[in-house]
N, C-alpha and C positions, 0 to 999 in steps of 0.2 A: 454125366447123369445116368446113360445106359448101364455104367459100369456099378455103378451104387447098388441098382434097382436088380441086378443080379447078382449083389454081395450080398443084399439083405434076403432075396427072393432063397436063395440055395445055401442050405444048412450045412453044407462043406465050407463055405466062403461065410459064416454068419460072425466068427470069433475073426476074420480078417481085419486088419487098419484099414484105411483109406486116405491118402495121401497124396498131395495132387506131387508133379513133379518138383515142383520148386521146393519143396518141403527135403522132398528125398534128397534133391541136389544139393540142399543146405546142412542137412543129416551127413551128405557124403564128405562134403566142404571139411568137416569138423574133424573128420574118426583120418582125413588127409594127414600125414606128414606135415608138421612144418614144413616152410620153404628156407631154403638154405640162404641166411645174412649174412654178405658180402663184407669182410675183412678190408675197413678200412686205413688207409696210409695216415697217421700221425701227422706226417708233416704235410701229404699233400689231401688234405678232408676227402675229393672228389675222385680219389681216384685208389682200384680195389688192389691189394696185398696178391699179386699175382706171380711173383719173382720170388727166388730164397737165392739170398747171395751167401756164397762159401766162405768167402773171407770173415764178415759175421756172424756167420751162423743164424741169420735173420730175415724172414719174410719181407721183402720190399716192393715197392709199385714201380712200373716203367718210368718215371720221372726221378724217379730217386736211383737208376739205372744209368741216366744220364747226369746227372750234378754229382754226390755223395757217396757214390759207388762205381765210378765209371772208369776205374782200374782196378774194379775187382773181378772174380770171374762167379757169373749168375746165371740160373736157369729157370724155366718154366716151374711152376711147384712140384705140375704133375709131371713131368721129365727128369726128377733129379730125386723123386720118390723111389725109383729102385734102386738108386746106390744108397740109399738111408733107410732101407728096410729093416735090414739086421739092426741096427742101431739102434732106430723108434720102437722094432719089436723088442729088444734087451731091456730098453728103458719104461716101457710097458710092465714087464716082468713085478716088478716090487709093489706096483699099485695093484696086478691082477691076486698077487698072493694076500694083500690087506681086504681086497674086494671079498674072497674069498672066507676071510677070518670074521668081516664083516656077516655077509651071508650067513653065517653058520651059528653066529651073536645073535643076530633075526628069527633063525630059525626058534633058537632057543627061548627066546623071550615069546615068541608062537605060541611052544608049548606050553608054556609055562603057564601062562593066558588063559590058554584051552582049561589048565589044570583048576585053575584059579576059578571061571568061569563054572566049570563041573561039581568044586565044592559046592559055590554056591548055589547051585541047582540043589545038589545034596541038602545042605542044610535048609531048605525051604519049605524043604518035603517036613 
């Protein structure tokens, strides 16, 4: 209440919101990241993609470590990330250059927009 009566009272603070916490906290909620959804195992529903086993080339759960894969050789996702850097980063490569061709398609139809939108100012007049 005091804080109102001195948003309205002072003409520095009179174009100010007013907002109680929960508001802000639910504003903050929003503008959050996503939370990261946990890569489910196929075979085993309850349990998360935490393995990549080498022999497949394929992301597996601890359970599928012992039955399915239990004479292959497996590692942590994030432990086995730096021998497949180079790799993931080569195989990146052709999608960054389409991304790019993309982009640059966008931009154009931008323009192009803009020009279209300008006519039509023009001829209104």
């Amino acid at each position: 209440e005091a804080c109102i009566l001195v948003h309205r009272k002072w003409e520095e603070f009179a174009e100010h919101e007013i907002a109680t916490l929960g508001q802000i906290e639910a504003d903050v909620a929003q503008l959050a990241p996503p939370k990261k959804v946990a890569m489910r195992c196929s075979t085993h529903p309850s349990e998360e993609l935490k393995m990549y086993c080498e022999a497949c080339n394929e992301l597996i759960c601890r359970d599928c470590t012992v039955k399915a894969h239990r004479d292959h050789q497996f590692d942590l996702v994030g432990d086995c990330f730096p021998k497949h850097r180079d790799t993931i980063v080569a195989s990146l490569q052709p999608i960054k250059q389409q991304l790019d061709i993309v982009n640059q398609a966008v931009a154009e139809v931008d323009a192009r927009s803009a020009r279209i939108v300008e006519n039509g100012d023009t001829i209104k007049r």
